[in-house]
KETORBA-544714 format. One record per residue (C-alpha): residue in three letters; x, y, z. Coordinates in steps of 0.001 Angstrom, whole numbers, plus 500000, padded with zeros to 6 digits. Layout:
N
alaXYZ;...
//
This chain:
271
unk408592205979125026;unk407585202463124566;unk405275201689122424;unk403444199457124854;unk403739197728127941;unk406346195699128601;unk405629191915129150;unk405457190483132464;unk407109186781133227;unk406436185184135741;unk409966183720137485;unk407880181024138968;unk404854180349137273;unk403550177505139571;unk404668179191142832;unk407472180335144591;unk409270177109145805;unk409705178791149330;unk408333182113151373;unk410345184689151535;unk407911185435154977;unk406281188884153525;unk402544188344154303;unk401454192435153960;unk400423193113150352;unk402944194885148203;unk402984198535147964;unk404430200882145666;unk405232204371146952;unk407516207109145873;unk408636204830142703;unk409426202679145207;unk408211198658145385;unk407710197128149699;unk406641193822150107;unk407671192111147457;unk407352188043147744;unk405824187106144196;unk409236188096141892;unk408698188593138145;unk410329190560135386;unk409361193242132823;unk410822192788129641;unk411866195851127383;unk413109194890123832;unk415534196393122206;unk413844198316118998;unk413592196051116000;unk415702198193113731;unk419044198465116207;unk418624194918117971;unk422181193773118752;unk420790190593120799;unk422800191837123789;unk420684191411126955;unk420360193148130295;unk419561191743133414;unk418386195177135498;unk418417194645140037;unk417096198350140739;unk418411199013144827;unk416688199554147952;unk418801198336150480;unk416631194893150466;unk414346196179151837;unk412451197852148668;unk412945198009145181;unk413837201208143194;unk411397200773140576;unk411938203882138404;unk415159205482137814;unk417400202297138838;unk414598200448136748;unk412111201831133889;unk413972204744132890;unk417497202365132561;unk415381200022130574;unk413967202153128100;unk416948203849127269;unk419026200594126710;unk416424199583124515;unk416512202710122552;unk420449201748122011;unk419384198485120800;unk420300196108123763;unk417494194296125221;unk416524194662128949;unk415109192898131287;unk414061194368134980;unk414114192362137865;unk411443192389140768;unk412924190039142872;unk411359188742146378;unk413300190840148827;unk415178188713151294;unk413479189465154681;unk416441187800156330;unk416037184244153833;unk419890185677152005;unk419522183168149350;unk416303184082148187;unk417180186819146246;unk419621185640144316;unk417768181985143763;unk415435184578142137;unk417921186178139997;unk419682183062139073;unk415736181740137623;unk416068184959135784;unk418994184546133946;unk418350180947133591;unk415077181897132455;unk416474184402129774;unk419073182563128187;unk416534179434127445;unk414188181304125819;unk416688183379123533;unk415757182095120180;unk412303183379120844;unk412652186452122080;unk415729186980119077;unk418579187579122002;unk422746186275121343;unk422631183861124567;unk426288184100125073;unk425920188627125511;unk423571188110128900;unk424634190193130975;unk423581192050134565;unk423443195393135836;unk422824196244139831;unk422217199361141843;unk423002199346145425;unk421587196743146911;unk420626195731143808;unk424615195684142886;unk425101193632145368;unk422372190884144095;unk423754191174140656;unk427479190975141733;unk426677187528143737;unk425041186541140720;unk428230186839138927;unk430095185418142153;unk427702182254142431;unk426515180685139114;unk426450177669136915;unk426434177232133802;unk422889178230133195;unk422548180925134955;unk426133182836134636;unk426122186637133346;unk428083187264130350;unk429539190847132080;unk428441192761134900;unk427718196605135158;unk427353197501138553;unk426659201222139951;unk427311202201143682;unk427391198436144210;unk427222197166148411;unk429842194184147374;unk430545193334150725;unk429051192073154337;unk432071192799156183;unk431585195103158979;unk433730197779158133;unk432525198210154415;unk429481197195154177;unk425774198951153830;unk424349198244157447;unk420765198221156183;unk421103195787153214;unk423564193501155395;unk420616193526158083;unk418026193022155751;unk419738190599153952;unk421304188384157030;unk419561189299159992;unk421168190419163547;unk422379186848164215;unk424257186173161009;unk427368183823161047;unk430764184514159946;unk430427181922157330;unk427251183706155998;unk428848187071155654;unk431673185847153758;unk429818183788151483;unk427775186882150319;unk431056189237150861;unk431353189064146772;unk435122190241147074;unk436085187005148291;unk433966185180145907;unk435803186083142670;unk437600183801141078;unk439198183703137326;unk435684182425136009;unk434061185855136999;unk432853187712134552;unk434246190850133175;unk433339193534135277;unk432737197693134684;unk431811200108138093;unk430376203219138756;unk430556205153141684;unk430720208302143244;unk433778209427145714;unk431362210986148264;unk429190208522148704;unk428074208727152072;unk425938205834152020;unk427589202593149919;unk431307203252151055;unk433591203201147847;unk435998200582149308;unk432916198080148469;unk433727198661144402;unk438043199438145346;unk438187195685146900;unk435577193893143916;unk437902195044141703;unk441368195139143030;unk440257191145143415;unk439065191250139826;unk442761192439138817;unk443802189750141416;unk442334187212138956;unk443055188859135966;unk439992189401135124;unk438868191963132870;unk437892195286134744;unk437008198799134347;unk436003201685137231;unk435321205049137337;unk434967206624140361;unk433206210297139623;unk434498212972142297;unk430606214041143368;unk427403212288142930;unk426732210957146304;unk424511207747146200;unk421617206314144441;unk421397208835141040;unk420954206235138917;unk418639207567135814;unk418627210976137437;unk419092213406134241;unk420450215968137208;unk423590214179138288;unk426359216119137150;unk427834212906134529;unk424934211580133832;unk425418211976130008;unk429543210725131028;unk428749207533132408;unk426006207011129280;unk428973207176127155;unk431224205518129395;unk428898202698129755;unk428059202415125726;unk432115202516125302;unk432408200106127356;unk430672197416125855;unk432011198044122728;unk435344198023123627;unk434604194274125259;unk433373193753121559;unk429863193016123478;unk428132195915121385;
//
């Protein structure tokens, strides 16, 4: 349990520099966050006593369309900060059919983050992000399209959508995302598979096999392009799950990928 509530910043204090078009009021419902055109993020710090200064930039899912608040949020924050990295959730404008809006959000976050490291006592060169979903796939063109500021250390995607190709993609978040009348040029800019290059960040996946809603070929072709570039890369691909467990205590590995994830970073001589 935290102690108190987490502190609220502001991505842009003096005003979003554009509309994402969302004029209804947001509305949370089911642990679930609609209408979201003022982005922020809550920040959860690792305890005192454990604080490695690694850092975790958290995009919950929704297929762009809402925001998983809870258990691809909150719950994922609190525990990382009980293991002493510090966290960081996203609430980022959802796209409405503006593509880059989202991630000009997420980039401000990171940028955001690693500028004010001294204060807040994080290592600026352990930033990393973490994505659910649709969320993955914000985080993963974070780690696809970056400068120097704003580039994740590593990347810890779960159930990612990678790609806007028709044949792998999540219809919903591509819609959401591009619209009906994208262009071919749009949906292989944000196709993140295509995007990597030897400057991506190292990369660990989780997924299920029966995932009926994010097809597994989205995290198969991220990293079989990581390898590609030889860049470092981990996946495990459990046999049932289906999609969107994320916290969920009653998925069948959720104490697995916990240790898998932990591991992980360690191994990458992050932790």
């Amino acid at each position: 349990m935290q102690s108190a509530e987490p502190e609220v910043i502001l991505l842009w204090p003096k005003g979003v520099p554009e509309s994402n078009g969302i004029t209804e009021p947001e509305v949370t419902e089911n642990e679930r966050i609609s209408n979201i055109s003022i982005p922020s993020m809550r920040f959860y710090p690792a305890d005192p006593s454990k604080n490695t200064g690694v850092t975790i930039l958290i995009c919950p899912g929704g297929g762009y369309i809402r925001e998983a608040a809870v258990h691809e949020g909150t719950q994922f924050g609190e525990w990382l900060s009980k293991q002493g990295i510090n966290a960081f959730i996203l609430k980022y404008r959802l796209p409405n059919k503006h593509a880059y809006i989202p991630l000009k959000d997420a980039q401000q976050a990171m940028q955001i983050i690693r500028s004010r490291s001294a204060e807040w006592k994080l290592n600026p060169s352990k930033i990393g992000v973490s994505g659910f979903s649709a969320g993955g796939h914000l985080a993963s063109t974070l780690g696809t399209h970056f400068d120097k500021s704003n580039r994740p250390d590593f990347m810890i995607l779960f159930y990612p959508v990678v790609s806007m190709q028709e044949s792998v993609t999540h219809a919903g978040s591509r819609e959401n995302l591009l619209g009906l009348g994208y262009r071919k040029d749009s949906v292989n800019y944000y196709s993140n598979e295509l995007q990597v290059t030897k400057d991506t960040p190292p990369t660990l996946l989780f997924l299920s096999g029966d995932d009926g809603s994010v097809p597994p070929q989205n995290s198969i072709d991220f990293y079989l392009a990581l390898q590609k570039f030889k860049v470092p890369a981990s996946m495990y691909i459990f046999p049932e799950g289906g999609h969107g467990w994320g916290f969920h205590e009653t998925f069948r590995y959720h104490e697995t990928w916990k240790g898998l994830y932990i591991d992980w970073l360690k191994e990458r001589k992050i932790l």
